[in-house]
MMTF fields as JSON, N, C-alpha, C and O atoms, coordinates in Angstrom:
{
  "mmtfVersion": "1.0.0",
  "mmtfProducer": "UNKNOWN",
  "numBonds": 347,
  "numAtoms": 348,
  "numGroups": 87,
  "numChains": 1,
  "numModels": 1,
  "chainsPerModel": [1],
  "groupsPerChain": [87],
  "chainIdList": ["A"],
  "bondAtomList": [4, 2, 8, 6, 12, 10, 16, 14, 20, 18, 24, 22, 28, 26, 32, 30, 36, 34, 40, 38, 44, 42, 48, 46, 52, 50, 56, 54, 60, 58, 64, 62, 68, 66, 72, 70, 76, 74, 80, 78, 84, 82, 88, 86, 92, 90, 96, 94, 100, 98, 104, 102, 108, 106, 112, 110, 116, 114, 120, 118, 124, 122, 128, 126, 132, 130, 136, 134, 140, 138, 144, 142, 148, 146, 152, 150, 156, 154, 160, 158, 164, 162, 168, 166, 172, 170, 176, 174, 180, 178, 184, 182, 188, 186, 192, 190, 196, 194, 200, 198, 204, 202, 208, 206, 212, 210, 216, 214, 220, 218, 224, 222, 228, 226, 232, 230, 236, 234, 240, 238, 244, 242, 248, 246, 252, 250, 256, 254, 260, 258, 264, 262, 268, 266, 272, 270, 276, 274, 280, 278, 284, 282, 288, 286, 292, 290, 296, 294, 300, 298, 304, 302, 308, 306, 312, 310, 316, 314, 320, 318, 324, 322, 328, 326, 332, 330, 336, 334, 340, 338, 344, 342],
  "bondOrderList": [1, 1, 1, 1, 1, 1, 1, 1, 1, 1, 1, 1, 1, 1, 1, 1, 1, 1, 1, 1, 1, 1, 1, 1, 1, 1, 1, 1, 1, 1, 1, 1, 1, 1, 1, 1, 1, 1, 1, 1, 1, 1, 1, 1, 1, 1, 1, 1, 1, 1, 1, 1, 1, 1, 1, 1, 1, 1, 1, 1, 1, 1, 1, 1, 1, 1, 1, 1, 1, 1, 1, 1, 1, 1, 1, 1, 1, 1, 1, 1, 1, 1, 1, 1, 1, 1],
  "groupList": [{"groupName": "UNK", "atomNameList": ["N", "CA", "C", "O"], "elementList": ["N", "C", "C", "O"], "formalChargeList": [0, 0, 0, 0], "bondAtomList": [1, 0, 2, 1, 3, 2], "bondOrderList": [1, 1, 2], "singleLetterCode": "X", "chemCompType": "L-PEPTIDE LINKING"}],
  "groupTypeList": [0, 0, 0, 0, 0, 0, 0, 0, 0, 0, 0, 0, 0, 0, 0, 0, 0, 0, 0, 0, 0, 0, 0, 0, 0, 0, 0, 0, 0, 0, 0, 0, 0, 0, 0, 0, 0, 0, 0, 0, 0, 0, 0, 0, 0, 0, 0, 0, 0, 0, 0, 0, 0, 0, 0, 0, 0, 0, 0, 0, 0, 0, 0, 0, 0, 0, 0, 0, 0, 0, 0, 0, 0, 0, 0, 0, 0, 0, 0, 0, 0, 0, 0, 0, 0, 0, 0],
  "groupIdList": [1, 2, 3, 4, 5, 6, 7, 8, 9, 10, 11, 12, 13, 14, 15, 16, 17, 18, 19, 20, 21, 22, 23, 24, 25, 26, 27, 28, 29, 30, 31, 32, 33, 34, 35, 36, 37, 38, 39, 40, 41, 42, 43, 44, 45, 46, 47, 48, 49, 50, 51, 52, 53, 54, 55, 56, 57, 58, 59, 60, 61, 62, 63, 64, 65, 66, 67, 68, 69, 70, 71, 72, 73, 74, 75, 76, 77, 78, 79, 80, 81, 82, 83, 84, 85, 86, 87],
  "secStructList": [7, 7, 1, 2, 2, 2, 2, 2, 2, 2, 2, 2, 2, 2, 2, 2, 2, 2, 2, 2, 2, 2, 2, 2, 2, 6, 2, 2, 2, 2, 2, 2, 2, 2, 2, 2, 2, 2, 2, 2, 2, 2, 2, 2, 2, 2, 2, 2, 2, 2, 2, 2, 2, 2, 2, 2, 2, 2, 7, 2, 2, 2, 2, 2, 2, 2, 2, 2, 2, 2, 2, 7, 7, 7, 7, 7, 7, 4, 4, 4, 7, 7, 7, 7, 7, 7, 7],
  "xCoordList": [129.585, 130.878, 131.854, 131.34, 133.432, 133.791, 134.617, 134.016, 135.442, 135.969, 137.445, 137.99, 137.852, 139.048, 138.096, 138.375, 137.25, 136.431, 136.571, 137.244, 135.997, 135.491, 136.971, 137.085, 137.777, 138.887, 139.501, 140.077, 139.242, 139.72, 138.918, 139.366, 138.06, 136.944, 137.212, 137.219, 137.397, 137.853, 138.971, 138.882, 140.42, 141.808, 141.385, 141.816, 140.464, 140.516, 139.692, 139.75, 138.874, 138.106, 139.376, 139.161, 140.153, 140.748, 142.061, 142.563, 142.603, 143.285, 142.49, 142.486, 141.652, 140.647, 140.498, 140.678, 140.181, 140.164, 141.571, 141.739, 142.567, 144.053, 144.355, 144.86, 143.979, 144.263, 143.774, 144.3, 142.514, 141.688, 142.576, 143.477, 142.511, 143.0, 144.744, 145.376, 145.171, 146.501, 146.523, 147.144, 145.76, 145.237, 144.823, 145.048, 144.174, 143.432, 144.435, 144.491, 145.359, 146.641, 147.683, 148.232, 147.835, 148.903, 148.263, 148.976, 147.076, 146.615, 146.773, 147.521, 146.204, 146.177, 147.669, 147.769, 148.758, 149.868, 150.618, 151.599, 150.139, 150.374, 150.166, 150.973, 148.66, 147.829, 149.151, 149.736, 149.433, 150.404, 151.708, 152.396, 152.109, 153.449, 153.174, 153.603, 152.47, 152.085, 152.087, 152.643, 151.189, 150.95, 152.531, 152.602, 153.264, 154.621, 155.461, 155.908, 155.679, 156.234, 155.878, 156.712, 154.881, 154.277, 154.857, 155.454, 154.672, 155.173, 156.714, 157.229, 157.427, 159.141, 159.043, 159.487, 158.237, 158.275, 158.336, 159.09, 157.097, 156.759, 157.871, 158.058, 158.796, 159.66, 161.482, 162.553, 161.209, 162.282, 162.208, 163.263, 160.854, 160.833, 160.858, 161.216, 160.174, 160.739, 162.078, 162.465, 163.038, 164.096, 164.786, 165.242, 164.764, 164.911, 164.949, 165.832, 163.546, 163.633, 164.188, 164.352, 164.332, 165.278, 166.433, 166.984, 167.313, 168.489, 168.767, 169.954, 167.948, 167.814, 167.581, 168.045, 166.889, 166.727, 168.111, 168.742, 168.358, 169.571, 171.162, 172.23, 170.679, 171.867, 171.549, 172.146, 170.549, 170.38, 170.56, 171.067, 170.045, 170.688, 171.782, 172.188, 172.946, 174.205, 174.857, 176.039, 174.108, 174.887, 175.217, 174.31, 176.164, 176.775, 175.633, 175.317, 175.402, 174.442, 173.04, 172.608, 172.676, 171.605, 171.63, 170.907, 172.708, 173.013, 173.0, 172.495, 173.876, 173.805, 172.275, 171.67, 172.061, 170.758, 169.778, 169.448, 169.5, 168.562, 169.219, 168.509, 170.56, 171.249, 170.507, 169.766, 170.863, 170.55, 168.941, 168.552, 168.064, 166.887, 165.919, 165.127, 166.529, 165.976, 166.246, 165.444, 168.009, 168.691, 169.212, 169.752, 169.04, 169.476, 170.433, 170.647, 171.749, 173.312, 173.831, 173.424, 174.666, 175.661, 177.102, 177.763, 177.58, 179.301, 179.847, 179.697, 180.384, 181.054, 181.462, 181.399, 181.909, 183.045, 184.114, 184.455, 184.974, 186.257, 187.011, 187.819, 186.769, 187.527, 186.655, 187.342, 185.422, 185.174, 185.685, 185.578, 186.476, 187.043, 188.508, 189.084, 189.134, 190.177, 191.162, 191.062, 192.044, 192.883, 193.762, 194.79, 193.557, 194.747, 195.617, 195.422, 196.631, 197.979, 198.268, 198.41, 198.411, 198.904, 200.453, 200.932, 201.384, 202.485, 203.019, 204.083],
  "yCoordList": [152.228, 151.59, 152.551, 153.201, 152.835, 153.696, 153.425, 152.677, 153.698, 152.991, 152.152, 151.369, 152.51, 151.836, 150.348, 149.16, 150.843, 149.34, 148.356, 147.331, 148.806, 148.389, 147.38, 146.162, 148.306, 147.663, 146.372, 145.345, 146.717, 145.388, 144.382, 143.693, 144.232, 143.224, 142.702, 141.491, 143.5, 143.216, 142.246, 141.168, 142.918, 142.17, 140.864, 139.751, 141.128, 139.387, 138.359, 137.13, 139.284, 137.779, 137.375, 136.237, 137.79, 137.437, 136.647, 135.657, 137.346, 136.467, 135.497, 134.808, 134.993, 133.992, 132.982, 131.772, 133.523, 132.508, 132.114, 130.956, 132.96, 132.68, 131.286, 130.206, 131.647, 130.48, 129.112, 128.183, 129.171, 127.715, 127.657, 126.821, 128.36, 127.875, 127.197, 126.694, 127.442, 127.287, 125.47, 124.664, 125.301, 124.482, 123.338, 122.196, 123.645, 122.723, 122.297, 121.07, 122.954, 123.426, 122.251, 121.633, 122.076, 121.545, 120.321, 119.469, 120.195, 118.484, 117.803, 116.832, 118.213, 118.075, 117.392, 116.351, 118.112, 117.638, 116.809, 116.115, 116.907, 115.838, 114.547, 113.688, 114.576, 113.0, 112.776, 111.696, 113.793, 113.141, 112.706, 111.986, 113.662, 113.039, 111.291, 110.373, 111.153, 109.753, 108.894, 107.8, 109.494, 108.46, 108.554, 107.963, 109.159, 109.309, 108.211, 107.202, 108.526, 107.4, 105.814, 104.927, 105.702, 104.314, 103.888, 102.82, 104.658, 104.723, 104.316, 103.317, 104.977, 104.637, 103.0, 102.27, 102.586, 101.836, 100.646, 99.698, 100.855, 99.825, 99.837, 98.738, 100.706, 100.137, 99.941, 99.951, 99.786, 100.135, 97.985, 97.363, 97.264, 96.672, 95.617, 94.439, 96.731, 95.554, 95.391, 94.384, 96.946, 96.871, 95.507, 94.524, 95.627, 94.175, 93.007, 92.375, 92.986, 91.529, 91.155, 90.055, 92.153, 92.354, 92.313, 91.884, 92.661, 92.149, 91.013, 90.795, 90.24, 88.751, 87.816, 86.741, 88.532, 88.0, 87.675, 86.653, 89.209, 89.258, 88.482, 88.443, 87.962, 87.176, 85.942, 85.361, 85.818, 84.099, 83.743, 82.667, 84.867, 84.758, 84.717, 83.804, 85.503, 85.236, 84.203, 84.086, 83.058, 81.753, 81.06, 80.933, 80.256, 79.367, 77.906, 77.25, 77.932, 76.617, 77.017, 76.1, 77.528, 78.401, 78.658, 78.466, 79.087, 79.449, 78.304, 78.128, 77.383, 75.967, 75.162, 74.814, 75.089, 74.431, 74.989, 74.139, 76.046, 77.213, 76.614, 75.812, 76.733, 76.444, 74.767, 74.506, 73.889, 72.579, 72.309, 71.694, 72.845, 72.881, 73.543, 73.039, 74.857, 75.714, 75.205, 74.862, 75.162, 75.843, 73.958, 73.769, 72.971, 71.59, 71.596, 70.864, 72.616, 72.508, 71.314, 71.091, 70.632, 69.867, 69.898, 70.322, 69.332, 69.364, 68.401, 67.192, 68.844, 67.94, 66.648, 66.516, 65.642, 64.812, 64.765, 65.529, 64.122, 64.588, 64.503, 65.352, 63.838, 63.339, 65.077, 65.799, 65.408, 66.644, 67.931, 68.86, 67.578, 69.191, 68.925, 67.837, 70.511, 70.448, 71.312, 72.229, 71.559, 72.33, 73.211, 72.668, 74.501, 74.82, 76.031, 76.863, 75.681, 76.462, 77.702, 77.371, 79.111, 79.991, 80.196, 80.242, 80.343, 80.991, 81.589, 82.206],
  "zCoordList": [114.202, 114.143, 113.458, 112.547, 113.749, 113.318, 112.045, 111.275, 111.749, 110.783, 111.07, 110.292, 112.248, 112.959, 113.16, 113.001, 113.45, 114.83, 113.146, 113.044, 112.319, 111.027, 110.454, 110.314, 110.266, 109.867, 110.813, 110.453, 111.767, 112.811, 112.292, 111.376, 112.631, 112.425, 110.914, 110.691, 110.042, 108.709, 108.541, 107.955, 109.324, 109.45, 110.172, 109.868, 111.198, 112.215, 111.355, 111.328, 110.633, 109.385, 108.11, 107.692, 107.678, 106.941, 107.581, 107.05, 108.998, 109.409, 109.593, 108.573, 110.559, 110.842, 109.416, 109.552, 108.135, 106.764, 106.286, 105.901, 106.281, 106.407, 107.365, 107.058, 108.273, 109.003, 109.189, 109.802, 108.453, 108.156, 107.021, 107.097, 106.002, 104.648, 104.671, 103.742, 106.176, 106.626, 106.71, 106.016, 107.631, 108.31, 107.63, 108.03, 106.53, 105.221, 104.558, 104.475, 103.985, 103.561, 103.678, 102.766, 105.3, 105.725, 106.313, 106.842, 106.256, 106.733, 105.313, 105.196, 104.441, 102.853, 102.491, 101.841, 102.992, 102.455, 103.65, 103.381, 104.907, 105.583, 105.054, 104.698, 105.072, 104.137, 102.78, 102.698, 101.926, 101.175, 101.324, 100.602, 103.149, 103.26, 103.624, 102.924, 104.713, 104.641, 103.862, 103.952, 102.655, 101.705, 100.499, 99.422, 100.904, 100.027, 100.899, 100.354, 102.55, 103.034, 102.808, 102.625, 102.846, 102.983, 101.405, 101.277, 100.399, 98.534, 99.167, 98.664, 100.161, 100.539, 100.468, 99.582, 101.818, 102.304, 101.786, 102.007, 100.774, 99.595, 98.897, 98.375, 98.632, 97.31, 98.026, 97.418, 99.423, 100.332, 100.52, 100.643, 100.497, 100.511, 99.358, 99.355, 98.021, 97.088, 96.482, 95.89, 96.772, 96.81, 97.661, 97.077, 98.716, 99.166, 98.19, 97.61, 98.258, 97.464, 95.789, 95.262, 95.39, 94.041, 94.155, 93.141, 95.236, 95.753, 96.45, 96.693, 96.826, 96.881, 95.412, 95.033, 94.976, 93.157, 92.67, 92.398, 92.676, 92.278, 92.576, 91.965, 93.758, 94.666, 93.761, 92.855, 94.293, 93.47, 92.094, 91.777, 90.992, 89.937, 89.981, 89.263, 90.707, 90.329, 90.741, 90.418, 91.688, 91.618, 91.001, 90.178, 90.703, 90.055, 89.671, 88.679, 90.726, 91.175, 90.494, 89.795, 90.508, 89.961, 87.921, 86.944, 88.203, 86.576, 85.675, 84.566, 86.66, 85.796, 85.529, 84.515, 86.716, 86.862, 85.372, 84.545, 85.232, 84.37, 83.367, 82.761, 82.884, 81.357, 81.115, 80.167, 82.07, 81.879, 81.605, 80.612, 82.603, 82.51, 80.933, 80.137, 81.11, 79.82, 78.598, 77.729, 78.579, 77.228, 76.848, 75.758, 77.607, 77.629, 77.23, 76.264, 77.887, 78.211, 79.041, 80.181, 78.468, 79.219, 79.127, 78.18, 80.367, 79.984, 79.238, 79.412, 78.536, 77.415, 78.095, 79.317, 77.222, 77.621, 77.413, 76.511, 77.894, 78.018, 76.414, 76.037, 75.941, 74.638, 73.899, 73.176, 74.181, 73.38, 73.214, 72.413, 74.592, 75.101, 74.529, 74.517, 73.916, 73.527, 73.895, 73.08, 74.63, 74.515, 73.673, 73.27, 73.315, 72.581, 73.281, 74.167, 72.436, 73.499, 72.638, 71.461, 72.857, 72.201, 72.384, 73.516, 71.03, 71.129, 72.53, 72.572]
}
């Protein structure tokens, strides 16, 4: 074998491991792009539902209900409520 023949055979095994290690490489971080989307997906969806949370907390109807229920808020009566007038 000469030493040209030698060196070829040399370059095509290292390209040849180059290119598995390419290969390994980029399935490897495929599997994590996947598993990064599906991570989107999941929080694409609980985003969602935290902005529905969020809607409903800010109702009126809602707010009251919670004060009355929790905090045992009521509306005054009328003789309790007072008006005052500024300058």
């Amino acid at each position: 074998m000469t030493r040209r023949t030698l060196f070829v055979y040399s370059l095509a095994l290292v390209l040849a491991l180059f290119l598995v290690y390419t290969r390994v490489t980029t399935h490897s971080l495929y599997l994590q792009l996947q598993a990064l989307q599906q991570q989107r997906d999941d929080f694409n969806v609980e985003w969602g539902r935290l902005l529905l949370q969020e809607a409903r907390y800010a109702e009126p109807r809602y707010i009251e209900k919670t004060a009355r229920r929790k905090l045992g808020m009521i509306y005054p009566a009328r003789e309790q409520i007072s008006v005052i007038r500024l300058p």
